[in-house]
N, C-alpha and C positions, 0 to 999 in steps of 0.2 A: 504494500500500500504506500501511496505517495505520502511526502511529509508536508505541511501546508507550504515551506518555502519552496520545494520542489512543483508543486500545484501554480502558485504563485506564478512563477517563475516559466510555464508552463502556457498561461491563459491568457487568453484574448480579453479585449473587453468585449464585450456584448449585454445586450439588455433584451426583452419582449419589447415589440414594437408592431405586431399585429398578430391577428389570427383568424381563421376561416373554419365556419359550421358547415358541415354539409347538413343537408334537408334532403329528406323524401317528398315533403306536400310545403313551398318556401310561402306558402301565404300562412299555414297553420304555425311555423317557428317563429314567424315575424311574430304572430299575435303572441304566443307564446312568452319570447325575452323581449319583447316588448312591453306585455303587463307585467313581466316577472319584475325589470330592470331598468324601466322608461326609457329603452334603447328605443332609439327611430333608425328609418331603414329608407335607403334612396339608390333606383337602379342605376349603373353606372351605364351609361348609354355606349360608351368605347367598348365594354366589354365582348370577347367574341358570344360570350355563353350568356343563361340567366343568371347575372355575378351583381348582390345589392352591396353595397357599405354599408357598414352600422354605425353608427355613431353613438359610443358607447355615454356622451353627455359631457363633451370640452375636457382642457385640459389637466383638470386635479380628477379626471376619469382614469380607468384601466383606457390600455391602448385601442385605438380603434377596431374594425376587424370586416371580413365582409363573411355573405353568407352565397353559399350556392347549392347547383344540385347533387345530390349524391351520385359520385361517379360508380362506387362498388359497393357491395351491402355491408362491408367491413369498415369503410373509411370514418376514419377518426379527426376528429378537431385536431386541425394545424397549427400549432405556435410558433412564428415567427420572430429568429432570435437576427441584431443585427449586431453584421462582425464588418470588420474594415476592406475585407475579402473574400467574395465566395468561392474564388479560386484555394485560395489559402486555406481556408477552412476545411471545404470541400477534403482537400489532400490530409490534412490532421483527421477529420472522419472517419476516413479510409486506415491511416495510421493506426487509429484506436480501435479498429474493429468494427468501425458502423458502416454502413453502406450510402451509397447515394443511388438514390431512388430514381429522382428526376435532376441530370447534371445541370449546369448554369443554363440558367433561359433568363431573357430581356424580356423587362417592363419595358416599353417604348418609354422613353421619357422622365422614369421613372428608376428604374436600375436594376437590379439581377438577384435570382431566385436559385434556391436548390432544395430539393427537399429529401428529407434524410431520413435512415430507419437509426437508432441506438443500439449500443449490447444488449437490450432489453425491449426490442422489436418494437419500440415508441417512436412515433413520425415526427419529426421536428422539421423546419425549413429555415436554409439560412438568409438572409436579407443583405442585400448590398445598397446603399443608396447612393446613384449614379445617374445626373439627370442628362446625359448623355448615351445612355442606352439605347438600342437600336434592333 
């Protein structure tokens, strides 16, 4: 087991900076965390798919998040973490024994995604923000 200066010494910064519910029926989860959590929900018209933003309630809020359809009957809520590289990251994943899922992909505009399994088959995704992506 690592020692915390070793850990330290080790890590990236990173923080939660969003994350995505999938839905089976996206009008019944709306009403759902929307009365659970006063979330409001607004369709992103760029998006290829049916993909809403949530707007978890401004800034002293948890991070924003959006909501889509479920792509497989297994898919779990994504948290996305952001690192300074999703290249870099990406290759430390691999390093530690996680997998990458879905390798770097561009937000137009926006900046670069990867989404990832852990040693313990949990989906995370990493965030780049790069508003020169393409």
């Amino acid at each position: 087991m690592a020692t915390k200066k070793q850990q330290k010494k080790n890590s990236i910064a990173a923080s939660l900076v969003w994350f995505e519910i999938p839905a089976d029926n996206i009008e019944r989860a709306q009403q759902f965390y929307g009365s659970l959590f006063g979330w409001t929900f607004n369709k992103l018209q760029a998006a290829v798919n049916d993909y809403w933003h949530i707007d978890t309630g401004g800034k002293d809020a948890s991070p924003d998040g959006g909501l889509m359809p479920r792509m497989h009957p297994q898919q779990p809520i994504t948290n996305y973490i952001s690192v300074p590289s999703v290249s870099k990251a990406s290759a430390k994943v691999e390093k530690l024994g996680g997998t990458i899922c879905q390798t770097k992909t561009a937000v137009p505009g926006m900046g670069y995604f990867a989404v990832c399994l852990d040693t313990e088959n949990n989906t995370f995704a990493l965030w780049e923000m790069n508003e020169r992506a393409t």
